[in-house]
C-alpha positions as CSV (number, residue, x, y, z in Angstrom):
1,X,10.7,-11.3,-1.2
2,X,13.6,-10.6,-4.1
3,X,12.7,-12.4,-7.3
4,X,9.1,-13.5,-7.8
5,X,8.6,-16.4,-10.5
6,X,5.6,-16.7,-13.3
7,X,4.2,-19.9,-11.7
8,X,4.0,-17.5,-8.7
9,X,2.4,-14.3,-10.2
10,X,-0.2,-16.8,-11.8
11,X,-1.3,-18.0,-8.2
12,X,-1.4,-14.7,-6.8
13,X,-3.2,-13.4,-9.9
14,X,-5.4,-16.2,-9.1
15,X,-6.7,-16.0,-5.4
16,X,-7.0,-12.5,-6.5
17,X,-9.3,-13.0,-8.3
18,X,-11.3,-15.3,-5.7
19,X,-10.8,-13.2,-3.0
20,X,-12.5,-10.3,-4.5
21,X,-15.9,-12.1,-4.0
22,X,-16.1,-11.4,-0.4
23,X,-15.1,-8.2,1.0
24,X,-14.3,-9.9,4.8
25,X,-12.7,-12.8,3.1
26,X,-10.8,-10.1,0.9
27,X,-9.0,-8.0,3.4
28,X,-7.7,-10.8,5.4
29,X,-6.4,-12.9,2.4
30,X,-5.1,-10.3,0.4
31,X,-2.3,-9.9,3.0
32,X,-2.0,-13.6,3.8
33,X,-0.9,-13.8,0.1
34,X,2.4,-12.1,0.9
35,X,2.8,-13.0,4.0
36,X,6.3,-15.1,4.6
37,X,6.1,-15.6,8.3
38,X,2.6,-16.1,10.2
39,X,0.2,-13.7,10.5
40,X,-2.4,-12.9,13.1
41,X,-5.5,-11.5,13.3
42,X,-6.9,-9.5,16.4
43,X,-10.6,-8.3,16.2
44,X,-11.7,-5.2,17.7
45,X,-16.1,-4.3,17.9
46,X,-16.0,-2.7,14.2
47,X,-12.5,-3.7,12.7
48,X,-9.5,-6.2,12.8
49,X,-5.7,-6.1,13.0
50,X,-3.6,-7.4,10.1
51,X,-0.3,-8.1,11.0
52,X,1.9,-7.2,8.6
53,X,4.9,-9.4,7.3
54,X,8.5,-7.8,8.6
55,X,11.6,-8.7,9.6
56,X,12.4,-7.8,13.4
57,X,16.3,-8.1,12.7
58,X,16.2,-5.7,10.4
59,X,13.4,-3.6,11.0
60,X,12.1,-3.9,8.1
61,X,8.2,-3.9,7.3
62,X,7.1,-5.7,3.9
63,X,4.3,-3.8,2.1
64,X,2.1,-4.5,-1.1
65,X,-0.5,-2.6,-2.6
66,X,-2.5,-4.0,-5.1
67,X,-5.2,-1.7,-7.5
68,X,-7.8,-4.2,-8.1
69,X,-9.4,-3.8,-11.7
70,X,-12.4,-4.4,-9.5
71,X,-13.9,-2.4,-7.4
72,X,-13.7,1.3,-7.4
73,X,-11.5,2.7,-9.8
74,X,-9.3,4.6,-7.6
75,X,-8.2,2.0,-5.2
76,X,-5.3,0.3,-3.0
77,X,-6.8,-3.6,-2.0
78,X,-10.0,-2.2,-3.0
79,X,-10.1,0.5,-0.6
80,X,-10.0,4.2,-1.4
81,X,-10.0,7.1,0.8
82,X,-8.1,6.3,3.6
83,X,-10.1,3.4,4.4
84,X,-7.0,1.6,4.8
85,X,-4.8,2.5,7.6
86,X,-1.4,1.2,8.0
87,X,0.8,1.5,11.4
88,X,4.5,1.2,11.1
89,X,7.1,1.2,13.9
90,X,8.9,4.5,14.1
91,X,12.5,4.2,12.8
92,X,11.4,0.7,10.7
93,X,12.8,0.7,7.1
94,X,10.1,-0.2,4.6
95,X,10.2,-2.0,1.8
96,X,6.6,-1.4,-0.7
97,X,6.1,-3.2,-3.3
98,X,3.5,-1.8,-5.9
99,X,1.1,-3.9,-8.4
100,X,-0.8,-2.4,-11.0
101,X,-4.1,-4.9,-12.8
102,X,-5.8,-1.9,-14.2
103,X,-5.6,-0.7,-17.8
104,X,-5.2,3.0,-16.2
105,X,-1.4,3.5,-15.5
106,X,-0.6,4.5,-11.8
107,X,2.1,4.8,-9.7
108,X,2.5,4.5,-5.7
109,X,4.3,7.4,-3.9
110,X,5.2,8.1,-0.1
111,X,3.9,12.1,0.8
112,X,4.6,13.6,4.4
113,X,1.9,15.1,4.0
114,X,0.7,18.6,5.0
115,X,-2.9,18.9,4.3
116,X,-5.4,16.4,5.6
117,X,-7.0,14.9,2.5
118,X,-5.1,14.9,-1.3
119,X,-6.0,17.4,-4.0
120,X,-5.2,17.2,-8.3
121,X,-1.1,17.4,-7.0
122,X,0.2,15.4,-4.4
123,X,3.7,17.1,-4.4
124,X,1.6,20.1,-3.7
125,X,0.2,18.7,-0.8
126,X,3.5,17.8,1.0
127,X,6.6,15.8,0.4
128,X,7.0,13.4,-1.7
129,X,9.7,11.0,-0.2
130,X,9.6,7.8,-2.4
131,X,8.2,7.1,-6.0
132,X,7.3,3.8,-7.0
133,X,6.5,3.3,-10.7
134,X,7.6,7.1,-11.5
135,X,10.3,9.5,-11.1
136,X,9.7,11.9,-8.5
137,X,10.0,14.4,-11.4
138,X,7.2,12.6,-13.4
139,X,4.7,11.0,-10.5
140,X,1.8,13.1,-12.1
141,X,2.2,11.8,-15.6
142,X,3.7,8.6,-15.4
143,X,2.9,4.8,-13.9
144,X,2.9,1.7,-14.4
145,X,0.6,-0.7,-17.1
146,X,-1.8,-3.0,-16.3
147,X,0.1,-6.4,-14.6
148,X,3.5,-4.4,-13.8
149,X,4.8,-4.7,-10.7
150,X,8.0,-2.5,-8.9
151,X,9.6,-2.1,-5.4
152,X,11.0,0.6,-3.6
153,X,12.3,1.4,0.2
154,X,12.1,4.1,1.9
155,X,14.2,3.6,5.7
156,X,14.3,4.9,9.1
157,X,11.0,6.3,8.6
158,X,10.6,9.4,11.0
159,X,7.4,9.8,13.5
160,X,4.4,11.1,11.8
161,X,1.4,10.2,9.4
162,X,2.0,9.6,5.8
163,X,-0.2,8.6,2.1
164,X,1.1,6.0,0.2
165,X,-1.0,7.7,-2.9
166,X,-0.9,7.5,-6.7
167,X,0.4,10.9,-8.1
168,X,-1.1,10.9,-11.3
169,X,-2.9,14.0,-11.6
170,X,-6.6,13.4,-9.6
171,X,-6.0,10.4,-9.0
172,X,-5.5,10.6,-5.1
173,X,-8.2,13.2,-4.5
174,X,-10.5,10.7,-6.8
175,X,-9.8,8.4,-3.4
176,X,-6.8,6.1,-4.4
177,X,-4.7,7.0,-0.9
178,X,-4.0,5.4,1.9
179,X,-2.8,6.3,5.5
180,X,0.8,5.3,6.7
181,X,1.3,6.2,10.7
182,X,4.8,5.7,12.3
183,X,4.7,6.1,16.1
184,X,7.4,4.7,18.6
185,X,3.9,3.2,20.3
186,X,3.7,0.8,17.4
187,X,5.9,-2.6,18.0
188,X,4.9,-4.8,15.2
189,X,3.7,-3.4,11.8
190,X,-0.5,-4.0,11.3
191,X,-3.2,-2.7,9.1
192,X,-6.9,-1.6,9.9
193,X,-9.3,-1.2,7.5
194,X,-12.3,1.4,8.3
């Protein structure tokens, strides 16, 4: 996960782009791509466990959004809302890595949150613990262009339920957040999408 080369942008840019044509397809693939160790799949009646990639030694959880430039405009993997719902281990270092194939710039920031949906200003809505692709001093302004890419970690990340939300101002309460949940009942990092 440190250096990615061209040749492998240019795959990933291009299952992207197949994925996209079927939603099921879509949400399993989309974290297959990053995946460096197996993952697995358990199905529920209505949704499905993604295991996310992590490293057990280090307790460290591997996540990447991706805002499509299809789909709706304000979205992580093509989901807005808090569709997507990500569960972390309690205590787990996490390492995010944010990619941007919109013209609109955005950024990706970690809120502990204190309201229960975002509004126009995400640092009004809680705290914002990690910027990716912006300065915690600029997260409503600032982001990255279309095809830019950027990594941050945020560790030992404390019990409780998080966004992983684009400040730029409206952005987030236009839809583009997702839900982050550390609980010490969670063992190995998964997503769910609603």
């Amino acid at each position: 996960m440190r250096g990615v080369s061209p040749t492998f942008t240019f795959i990933i840019a291009i299952i992207t782009v197949i994925i996209v044509v079927g939603a099921s397809v879509y949400t399993y693939e989309q974290f297959k791509i990053y995946t460096t160790s197996s993952v697995s799949t358990t199905t529920t009646s209505s949704t499905s466990k993604i295991i996310l990639p992590y490293n057990n030694a280090t307790k460290t959880v591997y996540i990447t959004l991706v805002t499509l430039s299809s789909g709706p405009t304000f979205n992580f993997n093509g989901t807005s809302f808090g569709q997507m719902v990500i569960y972390v281990p309690a205590g787990w270092n996490l390492q995010i890595t944010y990619i941007n194939q919109q013209t609109l710039e955005h950024n990706l920031n970690l809120v502990q949150n204190t309201t229960a949906t975002p509004t126009s200003d995400i640092g009004q809505d809680g705290k914002i613990l990690l910027a990716i692709g912006a300065s915690p001093s600029d997260y409503q302004y600032m982001g990255l262009s279309s095809g830019q890419s950027a990594t941050g970690t945020y560790t030992d990340i404390a019990p409780g339920i998080y966004w992983l939300a684009c400040g730029i101002t409206g952005h987030a309460e236009s839809g583009m957040w997702v839900v982050l949940i550390a609980s010490s009942n969670v063992t190995v990092p998964y997503v769910v999408i609603k």
